[in-house]
C-alpha positions in Angstrom: -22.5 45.4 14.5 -20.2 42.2 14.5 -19.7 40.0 11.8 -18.2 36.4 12.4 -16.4 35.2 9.6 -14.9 31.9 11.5 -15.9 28.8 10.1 -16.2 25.1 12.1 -15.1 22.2 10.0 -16.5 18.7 11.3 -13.3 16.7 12.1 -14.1 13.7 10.5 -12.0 11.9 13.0 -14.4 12.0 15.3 -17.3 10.4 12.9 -16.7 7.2 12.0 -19.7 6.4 10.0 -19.9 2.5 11.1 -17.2 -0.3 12.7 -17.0 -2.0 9.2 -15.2 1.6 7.8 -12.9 1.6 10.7 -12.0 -1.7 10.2 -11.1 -0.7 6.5 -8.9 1.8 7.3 -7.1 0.0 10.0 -6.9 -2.0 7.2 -5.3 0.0 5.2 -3.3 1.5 7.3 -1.4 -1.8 8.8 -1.1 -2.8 4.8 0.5 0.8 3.8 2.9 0.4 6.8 3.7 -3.4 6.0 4.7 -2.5 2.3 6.9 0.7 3.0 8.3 -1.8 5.7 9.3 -4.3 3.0 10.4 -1.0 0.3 13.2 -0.3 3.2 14.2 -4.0 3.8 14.6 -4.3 -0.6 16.4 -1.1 -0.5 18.9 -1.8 2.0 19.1 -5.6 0.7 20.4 -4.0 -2.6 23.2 -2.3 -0.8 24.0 -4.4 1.6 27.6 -4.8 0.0 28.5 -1.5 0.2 31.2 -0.7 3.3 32.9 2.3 4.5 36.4 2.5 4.3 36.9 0.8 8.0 34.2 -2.1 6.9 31.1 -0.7 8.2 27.9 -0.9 6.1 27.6 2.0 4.3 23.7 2.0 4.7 21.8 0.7 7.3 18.1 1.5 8.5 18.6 3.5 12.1 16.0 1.8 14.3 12.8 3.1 15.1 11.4 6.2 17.5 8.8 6.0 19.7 5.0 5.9 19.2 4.0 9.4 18.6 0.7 11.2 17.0 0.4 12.7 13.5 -2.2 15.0 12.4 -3.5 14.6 9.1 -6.3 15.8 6.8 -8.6 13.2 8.3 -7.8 13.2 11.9 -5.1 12.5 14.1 -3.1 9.0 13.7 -0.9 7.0 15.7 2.3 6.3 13.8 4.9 3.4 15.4 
């Protein structure tokens, strides 16, 4: 007597319902990354005075890493 108790979720990733919905959250997506984009550019513009002792700026964004994937709740995600 064996009982299975392991339950299969869809992964929703792999359903896009229609092109128009991907097209949303592409959408989305580039408009979320756009605005926390300009949030960092604000942030450092407001403390763009500030120096170290030997004249460096005290904060500075660090560049960028490679293109990696993210898993999330609804599927996996490229993030730049």
């Amino acid at each position: 007597m064996s009982q299975d108790n392991i339950i299969s979720f869809k992964n929703p990733a792999s359903e896009v319902p229609d092109l128009l919905t991907e097209i949303a959250r592409q959408g989305a997506r580039d408009m979320l990354a756009k605005a926390i984009e300009l949030e960092v550019q604000d942030f450092l513009g407001d403390f763009e005075s500030l120096t170290t002792d030997d004249g460096r700026k005290r904060i500075v964004h660090n560049g960028y890493l490679p293109e990696r994937e993210i898993q999330t709740g609804i599927g996996p995600h490229f993030r730049k």
